[in-house]
C-alpha positions as CSV (number, residue, x, y, z in Angstrom):
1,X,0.0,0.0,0.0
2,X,2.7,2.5,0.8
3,X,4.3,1.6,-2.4
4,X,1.2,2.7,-4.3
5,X,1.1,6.0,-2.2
6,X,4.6,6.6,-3.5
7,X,3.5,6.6,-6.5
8,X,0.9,8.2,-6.7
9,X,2.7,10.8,-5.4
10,X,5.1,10.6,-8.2
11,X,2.5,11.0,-10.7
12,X,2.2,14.9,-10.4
13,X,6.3,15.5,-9.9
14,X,7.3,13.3,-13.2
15,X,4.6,15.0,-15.0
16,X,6.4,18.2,-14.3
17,X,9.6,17.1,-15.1
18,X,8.1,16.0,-18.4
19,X,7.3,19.7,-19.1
20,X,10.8,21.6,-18.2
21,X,12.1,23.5,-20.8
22,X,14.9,22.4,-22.6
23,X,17.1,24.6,-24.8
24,X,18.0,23.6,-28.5
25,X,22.3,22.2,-26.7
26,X,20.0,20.0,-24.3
27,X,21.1,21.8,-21.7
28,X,18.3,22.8,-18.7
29,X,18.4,25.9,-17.8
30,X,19.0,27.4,-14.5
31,X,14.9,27.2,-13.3
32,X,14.6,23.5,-14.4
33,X,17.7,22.5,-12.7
34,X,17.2,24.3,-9.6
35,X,13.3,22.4,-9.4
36,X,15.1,18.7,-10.6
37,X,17.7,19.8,-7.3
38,X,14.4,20.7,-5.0
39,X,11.9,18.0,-6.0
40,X,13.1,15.2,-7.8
41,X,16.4,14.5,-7.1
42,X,15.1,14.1,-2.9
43,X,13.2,11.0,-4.9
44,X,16.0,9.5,-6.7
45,X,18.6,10.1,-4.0
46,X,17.6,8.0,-1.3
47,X,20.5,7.1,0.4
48,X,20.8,9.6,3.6
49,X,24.4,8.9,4.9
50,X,27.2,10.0,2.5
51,X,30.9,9.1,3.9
52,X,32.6,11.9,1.2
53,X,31.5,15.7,0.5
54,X,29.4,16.7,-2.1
55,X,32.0,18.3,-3.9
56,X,32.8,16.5,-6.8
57,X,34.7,18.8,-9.2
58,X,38.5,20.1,-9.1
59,X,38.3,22.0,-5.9
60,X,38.8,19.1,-3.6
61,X,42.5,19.4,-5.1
62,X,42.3,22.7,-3.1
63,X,42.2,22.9,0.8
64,X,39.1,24.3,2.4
65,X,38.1,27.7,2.3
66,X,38.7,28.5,6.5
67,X,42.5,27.1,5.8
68,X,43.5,30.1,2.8
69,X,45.3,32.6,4.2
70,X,46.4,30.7,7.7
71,X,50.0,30.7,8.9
72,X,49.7,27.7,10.5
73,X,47.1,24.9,10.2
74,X,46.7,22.3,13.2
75,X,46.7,18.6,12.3
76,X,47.1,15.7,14.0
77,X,50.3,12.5,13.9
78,X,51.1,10.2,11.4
79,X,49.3,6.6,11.5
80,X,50.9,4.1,13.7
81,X,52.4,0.6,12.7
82,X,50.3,-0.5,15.8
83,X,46.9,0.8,15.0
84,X,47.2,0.0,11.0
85,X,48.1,-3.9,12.2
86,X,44.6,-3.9,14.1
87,X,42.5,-3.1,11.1
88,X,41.3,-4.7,8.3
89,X,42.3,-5.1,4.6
90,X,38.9,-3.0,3.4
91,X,39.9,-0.2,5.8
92,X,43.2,-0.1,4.9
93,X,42.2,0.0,1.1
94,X,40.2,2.4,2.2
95,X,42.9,5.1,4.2
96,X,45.2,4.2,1.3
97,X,43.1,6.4,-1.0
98,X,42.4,8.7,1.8
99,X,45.9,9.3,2.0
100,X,46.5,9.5,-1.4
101,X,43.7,12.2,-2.1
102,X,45.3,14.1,1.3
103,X,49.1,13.8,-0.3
104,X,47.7,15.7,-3.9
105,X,45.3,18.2,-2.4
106,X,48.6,19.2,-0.1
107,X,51.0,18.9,-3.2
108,X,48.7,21.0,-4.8
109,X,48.1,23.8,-2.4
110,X,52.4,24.1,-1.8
111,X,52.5,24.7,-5.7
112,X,49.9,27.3,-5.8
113,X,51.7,28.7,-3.0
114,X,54.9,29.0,-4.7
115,X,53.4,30.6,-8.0
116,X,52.1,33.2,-5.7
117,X,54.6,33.8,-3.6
118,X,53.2,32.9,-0.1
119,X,53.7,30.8,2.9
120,X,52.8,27.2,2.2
121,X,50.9,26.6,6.4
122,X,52.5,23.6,7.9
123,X,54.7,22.0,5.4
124,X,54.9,18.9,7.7
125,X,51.9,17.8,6.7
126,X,53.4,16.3,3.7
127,X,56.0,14.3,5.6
128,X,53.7,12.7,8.3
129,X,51.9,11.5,4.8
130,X,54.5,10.2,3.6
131,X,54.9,8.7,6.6
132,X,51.9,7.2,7.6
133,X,51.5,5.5,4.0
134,X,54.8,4.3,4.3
135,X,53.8,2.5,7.4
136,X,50.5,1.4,5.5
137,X,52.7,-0.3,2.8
138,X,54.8,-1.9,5.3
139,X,51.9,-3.7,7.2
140,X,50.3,-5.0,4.0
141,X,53.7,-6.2,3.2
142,X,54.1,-8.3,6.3
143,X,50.9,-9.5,6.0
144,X,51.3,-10.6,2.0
145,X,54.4,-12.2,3.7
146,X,52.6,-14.1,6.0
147,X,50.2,-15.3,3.7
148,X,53.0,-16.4,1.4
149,X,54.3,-18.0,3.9
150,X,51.6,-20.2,5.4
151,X,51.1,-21.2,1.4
152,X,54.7,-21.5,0.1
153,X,56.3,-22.2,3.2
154,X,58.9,-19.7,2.3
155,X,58.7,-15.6,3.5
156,X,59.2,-13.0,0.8
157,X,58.8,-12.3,-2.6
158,X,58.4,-15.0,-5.4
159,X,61.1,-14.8,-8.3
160,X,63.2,-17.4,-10.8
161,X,66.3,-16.6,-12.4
162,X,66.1,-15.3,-16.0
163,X,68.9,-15.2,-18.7
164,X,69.1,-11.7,-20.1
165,X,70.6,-10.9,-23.8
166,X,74.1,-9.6,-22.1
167,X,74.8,-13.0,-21.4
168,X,74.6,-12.8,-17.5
169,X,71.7,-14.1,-15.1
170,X,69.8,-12.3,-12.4
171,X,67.2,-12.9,-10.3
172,X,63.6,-10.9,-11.2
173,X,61.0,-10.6,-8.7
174,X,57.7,-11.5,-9.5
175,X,54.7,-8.9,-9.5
176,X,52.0,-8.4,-8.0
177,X,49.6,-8.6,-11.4
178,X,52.2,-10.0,-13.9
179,X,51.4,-9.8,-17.1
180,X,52.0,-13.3,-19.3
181,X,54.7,-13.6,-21.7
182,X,52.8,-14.4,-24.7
183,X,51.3,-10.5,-23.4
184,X,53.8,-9.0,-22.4
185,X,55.5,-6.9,-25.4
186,X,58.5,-6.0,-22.8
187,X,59.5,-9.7,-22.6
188,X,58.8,-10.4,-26.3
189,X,61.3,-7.8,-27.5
190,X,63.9,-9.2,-24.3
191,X,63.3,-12.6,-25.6
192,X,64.1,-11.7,-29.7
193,X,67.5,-10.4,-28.8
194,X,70.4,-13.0,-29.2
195,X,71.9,-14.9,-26.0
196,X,75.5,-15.8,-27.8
197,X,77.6,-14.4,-30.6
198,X,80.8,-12.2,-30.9
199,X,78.8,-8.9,-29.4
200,X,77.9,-10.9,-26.0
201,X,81.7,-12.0,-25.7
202,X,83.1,-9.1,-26.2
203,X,80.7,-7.4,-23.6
204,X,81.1,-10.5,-21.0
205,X,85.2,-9.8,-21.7
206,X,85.2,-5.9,-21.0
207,X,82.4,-6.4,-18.6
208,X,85.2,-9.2,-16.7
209,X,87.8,-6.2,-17.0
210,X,85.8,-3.3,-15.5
211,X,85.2,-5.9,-12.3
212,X,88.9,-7.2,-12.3
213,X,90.3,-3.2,-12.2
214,X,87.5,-1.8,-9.6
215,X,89.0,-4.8,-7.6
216,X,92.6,-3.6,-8.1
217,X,91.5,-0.4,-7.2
218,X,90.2,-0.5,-3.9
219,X,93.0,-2.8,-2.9
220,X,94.9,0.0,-4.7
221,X,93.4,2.4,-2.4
222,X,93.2,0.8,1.2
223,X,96.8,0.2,0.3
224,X,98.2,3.7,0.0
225,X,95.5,4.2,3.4
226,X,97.8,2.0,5.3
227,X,100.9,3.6,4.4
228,X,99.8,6.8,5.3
229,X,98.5,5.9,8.6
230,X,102.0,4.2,9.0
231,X,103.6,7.2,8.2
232,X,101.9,9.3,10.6
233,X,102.0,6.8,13.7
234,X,104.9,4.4,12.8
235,X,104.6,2.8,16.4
236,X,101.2,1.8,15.6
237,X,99.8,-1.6,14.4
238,X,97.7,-1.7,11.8
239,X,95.7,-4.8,11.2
C-alpha cells in the first residue's frame, strides 16, 4: 500500500519534469535545474548517509576555504604501525586512497603557494603523509608475507632466475599482477635479442675487465690508506 502512495505521489512530480524546458544544446536551464535539485532529485537520491562531501569537481585538489590565508594549520600524527596492524584489509584500502587524495590536495596547495609567492601553512603535513602511508605499505607487506608463507612455506617475494641478452643471469621478482609472456610486449622484445655471438663475448670480456680493475683499485686504495697511517703513527699496528 505504501508503495502505491509513493506513486501516486510521483505521478504529479514526473509530470512536471516532463514539461521543463529544454534549450536547442539540451542543456536545462537554471529554473529547471534548480526544481530537478528541490523535487526530484530528494526522490531518486535516497541514500541519507554519505561518507565523502558533495564536492565533486576540481576543488577538492584545493584545501578548504577557513585554511586560505592561515600561517599555521593544526593537524594531527602520522598513522601508527600498531593501529594499521589492528584493522582490516577493506579499511586499509580504504585510508590508502584517503591518504592518497590528502598527499595531492597538499602537493597541490604548496605549488599554488609558490606561483604566488606565499607561505605554504604547515609544510609537515606532507611528511607525516609520507609517513603514515609508508607505514600502510609496510603492514600490508608483512601480512602478504605471512600469507605467502603459510602457502609457500617460504617468507618474501616470489622470483626465478632469467637469462638476459648480455649474457649474464639475475634474479627478477615477481609482481603483484604479472602480465603473461605471450602478453607481455617488454619480454617479447627481451626474448628476440640474441643470447650468444661475438657482441655478448666481447661485452662478457670488457664487462670481466671493469670488475677485475675496480677490484685492483680499492686494494689499490686501502693500500696507499695504510701507508699513510704508518707514516703518521709508525709505532702503531695496523691490522
Amino acid at each position: 500500500m505504501a508503495v502505491h502512495v509513493k506513486v501516486l505521489k510521483m505521478i504529479p512530480v514526473l509530470h512536471r519534469f516532463a514539461q521543463l524546458s529544454v534549450d536547442t544544446t539540451y542543456n536545462l536551464t537554471l529554473k529547471s535545474k534548480g526544481y530537478l535539485r528541490q523535487h526530484v532529485l530528494p526522490w531518486i537520491c535516497l541514500r541519507g548517509i554519505h561518507t565523502s562531501g558533495p564536492c565533486m569537481d576540481l576543488m577538492e585538489f584545493f584545501d578548504v576555504d577557513k585554511n586560505w590565508g592561515e600561517n599555521e594549520i593544526k593537524h594531527g600524527r602520522s598513522w601508527r604501525k600498531e593501529e594499521l596492524r589492528i584493522k582490516s584489509n577493506q579499511d586499509l584500502h580504504k585510508l590508502w586512497f584517503i591518504l592518497y587524495k590528502e598527499k595531492n590536495m597538499l602537493l597541490t596547495m604548496q605549488q599554488e603557494c609558490s606561483e604566488l609567492g606565499e607561505l605554504f601553512p604547515s609544510p609537515e603535513r606532507i611528511e607525516k603523509v609520507d609517513e603514515s602511508m609508508e607505514n600502510l605499505q609496510e603492514v600490508i607487506e608483512e601480512r602478504d608475507a605471512a600469507v605467502t608463507e603459510l602457502e609457500t612455506g617460504t617468507s618474501g617475494r616470489k622470483g626465478d632466475w632469467q637469462h638476459t641478452p648480455f649474457g649474464t643471469v639475475r634474479y627478477r621478482l615477481f609482481k603483484e599482477h604479472a602480465v603473461p609472456p605471450w602478453a607481455n610486449p617488454t619480454v617479447k622484445a627481451w626474448n628476440q635479442l640474441p643470447r650468444a655471438g661475438y657482441a655478448i663475448w666481447k661485452f662478457q670480456s670488457r664487462l670481466r675487465e671493469q670488475r677485475i680493475r675496480t677490484k685492483h683499485r680499492e686494494r689499490r686504495r686501502e693500500e696507499n690508506h695504510e701507508r699513510k697511517l704508518k707514516e703518521i703513527f709508525p709505532h702503531s699496528q695496523i691490522d
